[in-house]
Backbone and ligand atoms as CSV (ligand in chain L), in Angstrom:
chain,resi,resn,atom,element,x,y,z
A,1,UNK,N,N,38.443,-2.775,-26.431
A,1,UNK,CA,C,37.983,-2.036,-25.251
A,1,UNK,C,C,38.432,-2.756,-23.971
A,2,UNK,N,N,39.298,-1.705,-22.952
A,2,UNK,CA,C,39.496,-2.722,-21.743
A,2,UNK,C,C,38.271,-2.592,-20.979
A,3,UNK,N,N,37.764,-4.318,-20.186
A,3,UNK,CA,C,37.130,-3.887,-19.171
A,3,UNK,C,C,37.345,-4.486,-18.082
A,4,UNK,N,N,38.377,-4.017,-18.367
A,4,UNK,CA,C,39.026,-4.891,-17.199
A,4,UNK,C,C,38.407,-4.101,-15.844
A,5,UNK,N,N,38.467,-4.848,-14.346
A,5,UNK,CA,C,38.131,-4.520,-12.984
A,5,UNK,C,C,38.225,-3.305,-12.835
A,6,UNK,N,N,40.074,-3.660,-12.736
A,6,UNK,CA,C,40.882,-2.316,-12.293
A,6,UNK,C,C,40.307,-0.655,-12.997
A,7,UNK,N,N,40.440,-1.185,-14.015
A,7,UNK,CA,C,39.654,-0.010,-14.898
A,7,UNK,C,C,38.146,0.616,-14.421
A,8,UNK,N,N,37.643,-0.033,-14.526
A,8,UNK,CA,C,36.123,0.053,-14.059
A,8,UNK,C,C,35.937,0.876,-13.337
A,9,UNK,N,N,36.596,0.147,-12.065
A,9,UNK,CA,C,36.869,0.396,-10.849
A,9,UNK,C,C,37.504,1.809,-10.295
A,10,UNK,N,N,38.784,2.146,-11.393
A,10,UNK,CA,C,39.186,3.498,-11.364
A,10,UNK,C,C,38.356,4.933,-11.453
A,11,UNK,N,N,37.211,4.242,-12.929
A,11,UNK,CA,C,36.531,5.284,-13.240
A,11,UNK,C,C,35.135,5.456,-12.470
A,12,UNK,N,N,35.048,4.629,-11.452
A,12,UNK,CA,C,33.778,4.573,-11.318
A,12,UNK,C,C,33.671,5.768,-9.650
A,13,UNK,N,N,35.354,5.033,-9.318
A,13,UNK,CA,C,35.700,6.136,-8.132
A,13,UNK,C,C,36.087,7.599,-8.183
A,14,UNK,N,N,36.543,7.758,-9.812
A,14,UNK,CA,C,36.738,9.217,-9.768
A,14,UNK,C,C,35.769,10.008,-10.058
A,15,UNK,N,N,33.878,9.428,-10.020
A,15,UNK,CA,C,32.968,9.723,-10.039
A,15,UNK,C,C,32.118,9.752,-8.981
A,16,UNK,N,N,31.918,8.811,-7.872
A,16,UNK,CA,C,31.327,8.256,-6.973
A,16,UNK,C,C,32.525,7.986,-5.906
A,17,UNK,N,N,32.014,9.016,-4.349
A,17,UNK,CA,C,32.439,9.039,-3.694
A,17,UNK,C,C,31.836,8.534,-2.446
A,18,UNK,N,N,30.281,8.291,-2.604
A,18,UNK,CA,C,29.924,7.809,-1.412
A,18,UNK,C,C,29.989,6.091,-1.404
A,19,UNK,N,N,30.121,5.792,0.060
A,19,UNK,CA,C,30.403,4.461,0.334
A,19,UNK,C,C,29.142,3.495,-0.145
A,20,UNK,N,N,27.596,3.880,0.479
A,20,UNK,CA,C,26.420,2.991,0.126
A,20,UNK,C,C,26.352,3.290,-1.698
A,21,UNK,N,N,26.857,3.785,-2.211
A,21,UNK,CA,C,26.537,3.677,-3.588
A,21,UNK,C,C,27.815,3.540,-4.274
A,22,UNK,N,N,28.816,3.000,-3.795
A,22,UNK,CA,C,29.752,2.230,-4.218
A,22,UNK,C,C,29.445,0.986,-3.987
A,23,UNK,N,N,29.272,0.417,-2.816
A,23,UNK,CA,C,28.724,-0.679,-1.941
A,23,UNK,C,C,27.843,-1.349,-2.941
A,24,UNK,N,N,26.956,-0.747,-3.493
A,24,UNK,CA,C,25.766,-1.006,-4.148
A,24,UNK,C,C,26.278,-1.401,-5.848
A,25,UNK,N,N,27.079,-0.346,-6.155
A,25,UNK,CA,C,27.807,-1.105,-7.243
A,25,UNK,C,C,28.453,-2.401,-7.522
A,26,UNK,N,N,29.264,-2.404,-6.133
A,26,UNK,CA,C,29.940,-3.642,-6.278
A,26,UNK,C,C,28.698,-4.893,-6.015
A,27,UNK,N,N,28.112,-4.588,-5.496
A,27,UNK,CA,C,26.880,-6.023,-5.428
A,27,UNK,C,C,26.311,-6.075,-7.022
A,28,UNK,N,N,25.341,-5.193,-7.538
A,28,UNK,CA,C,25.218,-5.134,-8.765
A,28,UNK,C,C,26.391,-6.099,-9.684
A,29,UNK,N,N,27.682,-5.579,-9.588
A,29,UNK,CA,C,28.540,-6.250,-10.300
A,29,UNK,C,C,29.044,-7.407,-9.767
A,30,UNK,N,N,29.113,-7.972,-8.542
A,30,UNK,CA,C,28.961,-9.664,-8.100
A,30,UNK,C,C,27.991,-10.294,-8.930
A,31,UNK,N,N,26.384,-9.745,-9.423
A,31,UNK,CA,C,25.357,-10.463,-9.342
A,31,UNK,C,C,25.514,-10.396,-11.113
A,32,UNK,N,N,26.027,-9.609,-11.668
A,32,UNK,CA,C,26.143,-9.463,-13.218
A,32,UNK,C,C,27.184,-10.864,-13.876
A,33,UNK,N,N,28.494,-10.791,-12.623
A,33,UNK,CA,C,29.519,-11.543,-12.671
A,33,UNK,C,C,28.933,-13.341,-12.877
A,34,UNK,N,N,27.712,-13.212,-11.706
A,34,UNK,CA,C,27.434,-14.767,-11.367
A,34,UNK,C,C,26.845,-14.752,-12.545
A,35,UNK,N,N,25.835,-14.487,-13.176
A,35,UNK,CA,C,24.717,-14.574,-14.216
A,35,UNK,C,C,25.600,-14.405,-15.744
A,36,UNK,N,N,26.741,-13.909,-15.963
A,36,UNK,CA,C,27.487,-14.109,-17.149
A,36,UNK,C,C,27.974,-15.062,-17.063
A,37,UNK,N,N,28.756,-16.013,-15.849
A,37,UNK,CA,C,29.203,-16.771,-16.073
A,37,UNK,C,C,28.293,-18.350,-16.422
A,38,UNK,N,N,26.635,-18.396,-15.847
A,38,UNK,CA,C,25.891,-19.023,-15.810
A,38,UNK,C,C,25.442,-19.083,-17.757
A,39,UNK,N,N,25.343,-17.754,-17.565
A,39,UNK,CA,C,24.946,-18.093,-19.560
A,39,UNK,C,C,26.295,-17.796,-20.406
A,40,UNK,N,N,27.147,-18.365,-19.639
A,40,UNK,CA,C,28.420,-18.383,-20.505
A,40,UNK,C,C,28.966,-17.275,-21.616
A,41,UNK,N,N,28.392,-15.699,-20.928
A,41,UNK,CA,C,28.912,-14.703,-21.460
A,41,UNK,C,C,29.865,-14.330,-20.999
A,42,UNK,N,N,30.481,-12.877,-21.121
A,42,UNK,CA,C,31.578,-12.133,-21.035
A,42,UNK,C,C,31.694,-11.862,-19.756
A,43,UNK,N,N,32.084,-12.343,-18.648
A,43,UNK,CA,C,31.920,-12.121,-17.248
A,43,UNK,C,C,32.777,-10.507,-16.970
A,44,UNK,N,N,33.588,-10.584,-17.533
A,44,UNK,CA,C,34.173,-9.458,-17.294
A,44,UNK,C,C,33.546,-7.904,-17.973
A,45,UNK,N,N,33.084,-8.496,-18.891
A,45,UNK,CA,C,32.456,-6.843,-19.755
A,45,UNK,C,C,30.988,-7.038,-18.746
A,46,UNK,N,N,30.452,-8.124,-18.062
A,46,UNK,CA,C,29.200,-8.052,-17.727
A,46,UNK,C,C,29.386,-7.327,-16.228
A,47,UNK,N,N,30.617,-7.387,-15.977
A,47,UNK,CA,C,30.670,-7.062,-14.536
A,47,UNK,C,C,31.394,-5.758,-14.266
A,48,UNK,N,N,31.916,-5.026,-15.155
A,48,UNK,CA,C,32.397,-3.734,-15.685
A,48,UNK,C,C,30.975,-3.281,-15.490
A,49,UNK,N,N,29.626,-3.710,-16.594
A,49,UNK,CA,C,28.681,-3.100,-16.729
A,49,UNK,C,C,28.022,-2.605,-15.637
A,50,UNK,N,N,28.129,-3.716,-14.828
A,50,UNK,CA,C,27.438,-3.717,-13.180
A,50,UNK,C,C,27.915,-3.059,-12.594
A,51,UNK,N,N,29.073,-2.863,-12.312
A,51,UNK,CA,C,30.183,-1.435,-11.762
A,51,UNK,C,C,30.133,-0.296,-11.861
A,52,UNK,N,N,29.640,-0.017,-13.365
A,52,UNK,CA,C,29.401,1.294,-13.483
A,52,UNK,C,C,28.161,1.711,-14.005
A,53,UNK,N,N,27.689,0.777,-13.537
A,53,UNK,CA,C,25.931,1.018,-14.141
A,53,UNK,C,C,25.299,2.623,-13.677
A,54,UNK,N,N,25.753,2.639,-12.174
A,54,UNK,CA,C,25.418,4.026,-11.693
A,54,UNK,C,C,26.522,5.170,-11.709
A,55,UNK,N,N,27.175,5.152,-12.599
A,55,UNK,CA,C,28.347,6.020,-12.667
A,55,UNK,C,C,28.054,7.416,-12.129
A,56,UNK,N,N,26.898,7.883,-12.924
A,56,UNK,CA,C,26.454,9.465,-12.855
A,56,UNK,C,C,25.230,9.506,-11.724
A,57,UNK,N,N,24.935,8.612,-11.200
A,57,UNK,CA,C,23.934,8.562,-10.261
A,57,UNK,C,C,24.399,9.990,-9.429
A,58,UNK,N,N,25.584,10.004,-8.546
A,58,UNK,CA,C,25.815,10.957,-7.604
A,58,UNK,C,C,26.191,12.331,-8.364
A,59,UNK,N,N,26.112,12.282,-9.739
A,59,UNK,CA,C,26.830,13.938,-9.937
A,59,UNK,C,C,25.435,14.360,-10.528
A,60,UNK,N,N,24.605,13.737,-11.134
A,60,UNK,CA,C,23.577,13.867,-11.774
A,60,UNK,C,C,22.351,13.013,-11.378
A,61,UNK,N,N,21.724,13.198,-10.189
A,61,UNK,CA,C,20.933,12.102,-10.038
A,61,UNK,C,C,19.320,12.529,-10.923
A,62,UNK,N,N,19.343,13.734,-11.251
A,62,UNK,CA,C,17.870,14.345,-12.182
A,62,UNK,C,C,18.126,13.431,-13.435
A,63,UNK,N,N,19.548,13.740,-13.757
A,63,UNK,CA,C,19.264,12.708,-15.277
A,63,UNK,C,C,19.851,11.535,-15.470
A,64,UNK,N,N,20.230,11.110,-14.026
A,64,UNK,CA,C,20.546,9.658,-13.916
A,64,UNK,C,C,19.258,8.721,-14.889
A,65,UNK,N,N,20.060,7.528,-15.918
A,65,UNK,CA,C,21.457,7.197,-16.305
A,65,UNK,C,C,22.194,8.010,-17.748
A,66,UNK,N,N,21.570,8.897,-18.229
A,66,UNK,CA,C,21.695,9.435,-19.175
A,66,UNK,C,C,23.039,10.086,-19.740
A,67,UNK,N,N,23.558,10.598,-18.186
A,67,UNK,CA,C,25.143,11.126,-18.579
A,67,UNK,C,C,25.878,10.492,-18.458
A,68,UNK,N,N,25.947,9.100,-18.310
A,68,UNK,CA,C,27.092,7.910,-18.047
A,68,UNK,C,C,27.624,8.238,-19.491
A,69,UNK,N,N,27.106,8.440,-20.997
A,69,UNK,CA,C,28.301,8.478,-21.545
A,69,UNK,C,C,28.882,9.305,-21.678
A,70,UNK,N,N,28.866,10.968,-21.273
A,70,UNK,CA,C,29.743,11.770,-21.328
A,70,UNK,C,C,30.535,11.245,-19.876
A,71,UNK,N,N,30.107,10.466,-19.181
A,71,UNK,CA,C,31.150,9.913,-18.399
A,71,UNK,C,C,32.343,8.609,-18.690
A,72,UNK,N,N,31.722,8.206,-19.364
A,72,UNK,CA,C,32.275,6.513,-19.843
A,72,UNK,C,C,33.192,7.229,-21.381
A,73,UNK,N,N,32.602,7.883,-22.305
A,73,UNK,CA,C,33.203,8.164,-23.344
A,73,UNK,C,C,34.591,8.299,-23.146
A,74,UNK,N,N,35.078,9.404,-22.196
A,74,UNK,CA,C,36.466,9.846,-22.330
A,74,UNK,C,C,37.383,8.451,-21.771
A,75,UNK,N,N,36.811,7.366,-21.480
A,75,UNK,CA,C,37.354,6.440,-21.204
A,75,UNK,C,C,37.587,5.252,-22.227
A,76,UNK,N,N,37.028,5.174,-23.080
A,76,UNK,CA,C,37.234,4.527,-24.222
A,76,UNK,C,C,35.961,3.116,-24.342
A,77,UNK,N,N,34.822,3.774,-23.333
A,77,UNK,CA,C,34.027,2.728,-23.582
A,77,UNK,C,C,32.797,2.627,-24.340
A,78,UNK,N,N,32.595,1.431,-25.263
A,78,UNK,CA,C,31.880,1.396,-26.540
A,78,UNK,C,C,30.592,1.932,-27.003
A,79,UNK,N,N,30.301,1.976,-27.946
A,79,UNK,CA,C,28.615,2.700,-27.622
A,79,UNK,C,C,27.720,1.682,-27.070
A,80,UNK,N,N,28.028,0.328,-27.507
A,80,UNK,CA,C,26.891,-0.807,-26.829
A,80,UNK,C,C,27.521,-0.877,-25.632
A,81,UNK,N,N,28.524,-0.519,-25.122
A,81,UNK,CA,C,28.740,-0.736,-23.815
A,81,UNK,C,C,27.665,0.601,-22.352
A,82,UNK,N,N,27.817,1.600,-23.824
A,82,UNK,CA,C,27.272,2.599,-22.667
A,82,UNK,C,C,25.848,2.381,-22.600
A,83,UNK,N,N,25.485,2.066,-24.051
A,83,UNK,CA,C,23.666,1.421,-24.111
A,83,UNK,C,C,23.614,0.662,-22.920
A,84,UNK,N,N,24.410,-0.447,-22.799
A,84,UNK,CA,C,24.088,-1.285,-21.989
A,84,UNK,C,C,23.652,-0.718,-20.668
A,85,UNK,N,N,25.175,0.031,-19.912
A,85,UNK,CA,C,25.145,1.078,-18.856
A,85,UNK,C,C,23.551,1.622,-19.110
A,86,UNK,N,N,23.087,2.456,-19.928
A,86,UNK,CA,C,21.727,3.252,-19.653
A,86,UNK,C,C,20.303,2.284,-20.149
A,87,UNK,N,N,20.623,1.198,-20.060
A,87,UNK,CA,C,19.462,0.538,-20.637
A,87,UNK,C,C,18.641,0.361,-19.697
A,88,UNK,N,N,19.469,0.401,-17.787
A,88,UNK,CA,C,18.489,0.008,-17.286
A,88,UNK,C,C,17.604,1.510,-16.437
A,89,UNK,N,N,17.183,2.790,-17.110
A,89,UNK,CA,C,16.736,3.367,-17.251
A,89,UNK,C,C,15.275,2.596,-17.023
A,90,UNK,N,N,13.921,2.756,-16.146
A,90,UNK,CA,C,12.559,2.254,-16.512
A,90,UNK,C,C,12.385,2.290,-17.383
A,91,UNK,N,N,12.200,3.654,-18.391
A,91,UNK,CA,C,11.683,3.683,-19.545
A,91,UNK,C,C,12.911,3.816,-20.781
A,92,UNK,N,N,13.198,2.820,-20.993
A,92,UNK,CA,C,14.167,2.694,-21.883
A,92,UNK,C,C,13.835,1.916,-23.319
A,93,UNK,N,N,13.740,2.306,-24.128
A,93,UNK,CA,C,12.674,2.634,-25.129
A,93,UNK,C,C,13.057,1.023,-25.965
A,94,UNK,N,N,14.393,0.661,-25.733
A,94,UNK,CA,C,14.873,-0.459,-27.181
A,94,UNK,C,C,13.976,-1.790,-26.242
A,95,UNK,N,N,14.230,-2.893,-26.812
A,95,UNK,CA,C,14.139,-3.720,-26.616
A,95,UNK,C,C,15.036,-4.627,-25.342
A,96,UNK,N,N,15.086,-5.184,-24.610
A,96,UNK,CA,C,16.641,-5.814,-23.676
A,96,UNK,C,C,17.182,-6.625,-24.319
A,97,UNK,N,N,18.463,-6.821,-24.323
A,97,UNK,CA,C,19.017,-7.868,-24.366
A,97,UNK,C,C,19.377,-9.006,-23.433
A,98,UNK,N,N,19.620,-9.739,-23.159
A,98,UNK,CA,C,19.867,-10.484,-21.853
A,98,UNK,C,C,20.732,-10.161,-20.593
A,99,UNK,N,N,22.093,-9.417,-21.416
A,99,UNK,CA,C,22.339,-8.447,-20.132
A,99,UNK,C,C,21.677,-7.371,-19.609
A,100,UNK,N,N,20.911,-6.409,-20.773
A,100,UNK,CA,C,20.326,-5.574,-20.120
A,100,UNK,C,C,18.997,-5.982,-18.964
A,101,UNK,N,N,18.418,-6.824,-19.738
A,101,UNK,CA,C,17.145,-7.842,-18.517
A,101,UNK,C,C,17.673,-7.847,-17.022
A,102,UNK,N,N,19.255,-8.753,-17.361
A,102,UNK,CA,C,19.661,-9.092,-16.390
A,102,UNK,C,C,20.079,-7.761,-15.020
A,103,UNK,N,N,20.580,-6.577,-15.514
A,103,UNK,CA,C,20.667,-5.565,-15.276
A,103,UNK,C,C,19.950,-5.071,-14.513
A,104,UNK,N,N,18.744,-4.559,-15.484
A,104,UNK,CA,C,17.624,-4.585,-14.250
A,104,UNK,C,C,17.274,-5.264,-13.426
A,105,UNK,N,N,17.285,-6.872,-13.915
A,105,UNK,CA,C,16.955,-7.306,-12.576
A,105,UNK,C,C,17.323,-7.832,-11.088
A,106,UNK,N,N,18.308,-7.344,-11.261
A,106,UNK,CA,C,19.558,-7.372,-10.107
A,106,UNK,C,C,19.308,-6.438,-9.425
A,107,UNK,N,N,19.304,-4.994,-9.698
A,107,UNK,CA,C,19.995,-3.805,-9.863
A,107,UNK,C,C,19.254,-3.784,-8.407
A,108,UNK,N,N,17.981,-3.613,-8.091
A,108,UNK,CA,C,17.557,-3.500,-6.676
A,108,UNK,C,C,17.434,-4.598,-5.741
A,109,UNK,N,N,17.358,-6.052,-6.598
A,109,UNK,CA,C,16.930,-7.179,-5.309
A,109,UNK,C,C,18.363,-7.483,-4.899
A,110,UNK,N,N,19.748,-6.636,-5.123
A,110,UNK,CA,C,21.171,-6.605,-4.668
A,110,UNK,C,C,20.238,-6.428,-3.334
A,111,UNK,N,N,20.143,-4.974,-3.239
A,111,UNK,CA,C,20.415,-4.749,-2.207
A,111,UNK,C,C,18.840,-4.881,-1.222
A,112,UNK,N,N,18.213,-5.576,-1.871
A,112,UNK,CA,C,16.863,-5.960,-1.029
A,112,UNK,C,C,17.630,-7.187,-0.286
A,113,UNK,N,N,18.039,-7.952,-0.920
A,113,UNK,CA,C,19.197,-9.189,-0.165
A,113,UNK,C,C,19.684,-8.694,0.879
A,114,UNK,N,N,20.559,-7.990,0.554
A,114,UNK,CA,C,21.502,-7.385,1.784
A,114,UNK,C,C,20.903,-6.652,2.600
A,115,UNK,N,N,19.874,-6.423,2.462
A,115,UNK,CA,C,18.618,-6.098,3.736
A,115,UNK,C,C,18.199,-7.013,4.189
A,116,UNK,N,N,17.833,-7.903,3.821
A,116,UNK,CA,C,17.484,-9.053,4.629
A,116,UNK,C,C,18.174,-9.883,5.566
A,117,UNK,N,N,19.334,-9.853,5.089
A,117,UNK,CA,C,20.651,-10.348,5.710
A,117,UNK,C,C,20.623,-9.085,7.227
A,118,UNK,N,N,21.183,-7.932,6.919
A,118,UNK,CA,C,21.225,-6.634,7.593
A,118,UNK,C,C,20.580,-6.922,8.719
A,119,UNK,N,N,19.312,-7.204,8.692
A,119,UNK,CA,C,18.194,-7.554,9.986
A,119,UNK,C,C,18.084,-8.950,10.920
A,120,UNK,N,N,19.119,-9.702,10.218
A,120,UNK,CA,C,19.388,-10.870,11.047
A,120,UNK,C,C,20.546,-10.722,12.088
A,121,UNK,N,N,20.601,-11.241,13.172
A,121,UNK,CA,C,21.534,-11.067,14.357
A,121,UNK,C,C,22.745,-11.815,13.783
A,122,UNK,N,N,23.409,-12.777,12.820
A,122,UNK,CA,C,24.161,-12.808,12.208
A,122,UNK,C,C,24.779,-11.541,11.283
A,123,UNK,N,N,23.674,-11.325,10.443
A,123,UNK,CA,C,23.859,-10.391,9.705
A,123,UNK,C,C,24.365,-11.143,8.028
A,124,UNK,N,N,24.369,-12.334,8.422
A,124,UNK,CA,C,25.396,-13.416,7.544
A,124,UNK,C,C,23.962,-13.690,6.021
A,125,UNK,N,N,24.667,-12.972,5.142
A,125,UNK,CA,C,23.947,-13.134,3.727
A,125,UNK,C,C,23.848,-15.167,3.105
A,126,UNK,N,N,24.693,-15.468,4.005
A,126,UNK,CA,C,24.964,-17.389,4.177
A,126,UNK,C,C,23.809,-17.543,4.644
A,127,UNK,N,N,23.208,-16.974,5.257
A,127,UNK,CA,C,21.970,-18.024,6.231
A,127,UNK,C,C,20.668,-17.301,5.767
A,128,UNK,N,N,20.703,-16.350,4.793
A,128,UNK,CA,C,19.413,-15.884,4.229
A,128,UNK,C,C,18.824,-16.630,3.866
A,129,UNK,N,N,17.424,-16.883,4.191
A,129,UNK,CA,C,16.341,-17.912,3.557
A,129,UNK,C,C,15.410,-17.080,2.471
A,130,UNK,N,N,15.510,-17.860,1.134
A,130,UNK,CA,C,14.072,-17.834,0.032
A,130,UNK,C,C,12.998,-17.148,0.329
A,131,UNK,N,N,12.271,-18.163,1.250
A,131,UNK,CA,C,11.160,-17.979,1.814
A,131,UNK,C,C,11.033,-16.428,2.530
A,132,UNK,N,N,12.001,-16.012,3.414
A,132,UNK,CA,C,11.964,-15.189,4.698
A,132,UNK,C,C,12.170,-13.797,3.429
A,133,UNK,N,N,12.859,-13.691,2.229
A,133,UNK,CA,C,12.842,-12.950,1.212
A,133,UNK,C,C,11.719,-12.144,0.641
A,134,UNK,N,N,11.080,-13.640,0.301
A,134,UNK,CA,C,9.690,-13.880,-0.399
A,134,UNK,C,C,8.904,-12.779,0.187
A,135,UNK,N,N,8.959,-13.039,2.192
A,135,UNK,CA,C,8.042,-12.933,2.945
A,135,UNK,C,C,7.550,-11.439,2.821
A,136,UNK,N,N,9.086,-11.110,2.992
A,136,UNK,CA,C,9.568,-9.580,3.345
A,136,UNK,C,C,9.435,-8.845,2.179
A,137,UNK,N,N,9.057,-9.427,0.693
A,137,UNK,CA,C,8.796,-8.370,-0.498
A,137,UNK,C,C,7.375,-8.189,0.132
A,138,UNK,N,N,6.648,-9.292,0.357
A,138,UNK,CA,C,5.317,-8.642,0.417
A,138,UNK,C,C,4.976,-7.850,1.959
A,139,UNK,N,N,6.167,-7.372,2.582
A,139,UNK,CA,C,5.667,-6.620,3.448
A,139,UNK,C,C,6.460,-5.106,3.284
A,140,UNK,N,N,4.704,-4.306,2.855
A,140,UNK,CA,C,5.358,-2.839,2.472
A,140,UNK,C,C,6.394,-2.208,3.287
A,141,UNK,N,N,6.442,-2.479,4.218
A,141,UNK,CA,C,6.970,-1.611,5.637
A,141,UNK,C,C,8.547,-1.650,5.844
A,142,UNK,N,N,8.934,-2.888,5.084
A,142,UNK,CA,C,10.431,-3.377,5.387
A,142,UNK,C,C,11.098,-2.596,3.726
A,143,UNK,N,N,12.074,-2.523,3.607
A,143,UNK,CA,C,13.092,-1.632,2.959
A,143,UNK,C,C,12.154,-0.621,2.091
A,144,UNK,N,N,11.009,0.206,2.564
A,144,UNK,CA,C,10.415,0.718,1.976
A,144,UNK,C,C,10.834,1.677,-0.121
A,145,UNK,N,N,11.738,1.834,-0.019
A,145,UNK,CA,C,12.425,2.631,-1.005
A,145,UNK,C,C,12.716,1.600,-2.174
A,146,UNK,N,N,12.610,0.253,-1.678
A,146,UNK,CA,C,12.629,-1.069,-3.039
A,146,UNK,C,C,11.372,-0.858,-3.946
A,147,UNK,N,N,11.122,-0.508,-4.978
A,147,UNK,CA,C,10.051,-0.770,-5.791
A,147,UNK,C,C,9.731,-2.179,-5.755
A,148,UNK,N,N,8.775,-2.570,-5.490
A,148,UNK,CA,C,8.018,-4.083,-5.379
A,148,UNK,C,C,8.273,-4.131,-6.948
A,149,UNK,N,N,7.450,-3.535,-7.649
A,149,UNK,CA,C,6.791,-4.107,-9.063
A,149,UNK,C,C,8.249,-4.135,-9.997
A,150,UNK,N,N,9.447,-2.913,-9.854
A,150,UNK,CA,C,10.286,-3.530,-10.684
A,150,UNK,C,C,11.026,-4.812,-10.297
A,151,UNK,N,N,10.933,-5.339,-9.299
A,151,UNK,CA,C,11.875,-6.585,-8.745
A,151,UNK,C,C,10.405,-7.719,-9.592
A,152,UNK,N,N,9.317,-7.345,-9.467
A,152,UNK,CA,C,9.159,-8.755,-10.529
A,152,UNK,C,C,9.003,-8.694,-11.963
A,153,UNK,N,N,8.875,-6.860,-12.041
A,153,UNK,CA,C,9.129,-7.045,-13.384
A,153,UNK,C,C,10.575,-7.677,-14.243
A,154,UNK,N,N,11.573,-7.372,-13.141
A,154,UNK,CA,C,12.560,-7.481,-13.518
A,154,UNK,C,C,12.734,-9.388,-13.875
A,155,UNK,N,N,12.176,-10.177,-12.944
A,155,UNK,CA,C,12.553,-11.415,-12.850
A,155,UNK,C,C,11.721,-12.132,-13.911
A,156,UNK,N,N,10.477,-11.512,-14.512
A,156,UNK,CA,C,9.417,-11.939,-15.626
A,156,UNK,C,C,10.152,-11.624,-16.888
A,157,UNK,N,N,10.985,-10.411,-16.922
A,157,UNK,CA,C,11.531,-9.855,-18.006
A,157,UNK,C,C,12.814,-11.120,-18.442
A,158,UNK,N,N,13.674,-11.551,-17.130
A,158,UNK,CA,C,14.480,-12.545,-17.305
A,158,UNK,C,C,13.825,-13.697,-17.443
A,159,UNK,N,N,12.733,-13.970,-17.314
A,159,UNK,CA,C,11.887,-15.368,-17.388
A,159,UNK,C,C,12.638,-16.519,-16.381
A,160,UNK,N,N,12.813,-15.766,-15.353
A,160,UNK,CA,C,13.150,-16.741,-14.335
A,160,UNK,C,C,11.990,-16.771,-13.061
A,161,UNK,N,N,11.765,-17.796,-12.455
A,161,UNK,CA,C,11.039,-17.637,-11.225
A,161,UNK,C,C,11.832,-16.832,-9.906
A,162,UNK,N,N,11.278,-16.190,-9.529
A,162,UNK,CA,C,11.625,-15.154,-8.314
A,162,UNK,C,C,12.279,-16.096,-7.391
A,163,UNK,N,N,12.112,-17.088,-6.829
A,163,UNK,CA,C,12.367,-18.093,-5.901
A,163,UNK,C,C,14.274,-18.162,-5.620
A,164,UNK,N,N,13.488,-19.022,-7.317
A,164,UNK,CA,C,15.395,-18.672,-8.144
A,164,UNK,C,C,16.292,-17.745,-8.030
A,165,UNK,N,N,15.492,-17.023,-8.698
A,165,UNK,CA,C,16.145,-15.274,-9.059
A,165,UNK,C,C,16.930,-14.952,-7.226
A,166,UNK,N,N,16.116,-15.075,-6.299
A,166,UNK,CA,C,16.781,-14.604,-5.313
A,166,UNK,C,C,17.701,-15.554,-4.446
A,167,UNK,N,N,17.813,-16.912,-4.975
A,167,UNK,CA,C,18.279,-17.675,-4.495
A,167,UNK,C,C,19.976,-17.418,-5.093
A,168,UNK,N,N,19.734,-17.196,-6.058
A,168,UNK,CA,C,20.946,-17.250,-7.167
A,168,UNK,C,C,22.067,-16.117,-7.117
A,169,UNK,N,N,20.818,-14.489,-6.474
A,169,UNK,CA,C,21.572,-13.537,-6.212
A,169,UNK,C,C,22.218,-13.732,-5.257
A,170,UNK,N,N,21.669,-14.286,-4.151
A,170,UNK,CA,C,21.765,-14.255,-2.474
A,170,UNK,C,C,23.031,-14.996,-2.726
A,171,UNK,N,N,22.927,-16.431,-3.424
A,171,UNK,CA,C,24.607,-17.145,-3.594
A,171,UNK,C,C,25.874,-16.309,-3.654
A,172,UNK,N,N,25.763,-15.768,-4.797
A,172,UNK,CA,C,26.403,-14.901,-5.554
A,172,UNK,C,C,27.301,-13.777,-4.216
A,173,UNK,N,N,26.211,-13.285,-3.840
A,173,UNK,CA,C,26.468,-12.271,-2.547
A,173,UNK,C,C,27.348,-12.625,-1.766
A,174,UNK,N,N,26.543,-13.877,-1.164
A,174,UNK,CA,C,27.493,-14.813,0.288
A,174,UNK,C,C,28.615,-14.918,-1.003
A,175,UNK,N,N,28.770,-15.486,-1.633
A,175,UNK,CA,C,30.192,-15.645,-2.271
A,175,UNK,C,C,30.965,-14.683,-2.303
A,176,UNK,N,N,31.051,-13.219,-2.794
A,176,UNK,CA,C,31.867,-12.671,-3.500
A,176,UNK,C,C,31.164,-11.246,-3.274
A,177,UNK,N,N,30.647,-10.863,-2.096
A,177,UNK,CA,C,30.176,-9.396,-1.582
A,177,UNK,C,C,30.843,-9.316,-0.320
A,178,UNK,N,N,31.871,-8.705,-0.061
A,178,UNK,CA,C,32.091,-8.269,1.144
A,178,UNK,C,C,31.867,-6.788,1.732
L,1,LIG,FE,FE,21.657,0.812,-9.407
């Protein structure tokens, strides 16, 4: 199976045309990229995954993630690959695996990061602070549309401390999100 970038990348655009949910992909797949390479998995199949995690989001958002594989199929990608793609569904019935954990728990504190960043007069995802993160989950009012409870379910599910968890994304970001 290729998964390679380019690929990914091809199919993910001849699906998804808007910019904030491309945008949003590619962070997803920075933060999949950093965390495969940390547990010394498949960086590249992990970051394919992250790419096209929302494939069908914009053509189907009622049964978003469900039709990613009549989207992914004609492309030659695997059945655990598309599991993976729809695992991070809330109610997704199997068990996770560590990418799928990881999946979810990226999938929104991407772009809770890049909100935080967003509201600084830099704007610079480099100078995001932990703390000022922390601050801003517990205030309902700021990126209202973030689910609070899946960002810690997500980080309990990875058995990492949140601290971490957003320290690690936020790296990741300043690195390799433009
Ligand atoms: Fe997503």
């Amino acid at each position: 199976m290729d998964t390679s970038r380019e690929k990914a990348w091809s199919v993910l655009t001849s699906h998804v045309k808007e910019t904030v949910l491309l945008n949003h992909c590619r962070a997803v797949e920075v933060a999949m990229r950093a965390y495969a390479e940390k547990y010394q998995s498949d960086v590249a199949y992990w970051g394919a995954v992250g790419l096209l995690h929302d494939v069908d989001f914009e053509k189907y958002p009622e049964q978003h993630p469900t039709q990613a594989a009549m989207l992914l199929q004609p492309h030659g990608y695997s059945e655990a690959f598309i599991a993976d793609v729809e695992s991070h569904a809330r109610d997704w019935p199997g068990e996770r695996s560590q990418l799928q954990k990881t999946l979810y728990a990226v999938d929104e504190l991407t772009g809770f990061i890049i909100a935080c960043a967003l509201v600084r007069p830099d704007k610079d995802l480099a100078n995001v602070e932990v703390k000022s993160v922390l601050k801003k989950l517990k205030d309902k009012a700021f990126a209202r549309a973030v689910n609070r409870e899946t960002l810690w379910a997500g980080a309990e599910m990875m058995g990492v401390e949140m601290a971490e968890h957003i320290e690690f994304v936020r790296a990741a970001l300043a690195k390799d999100y433009q």
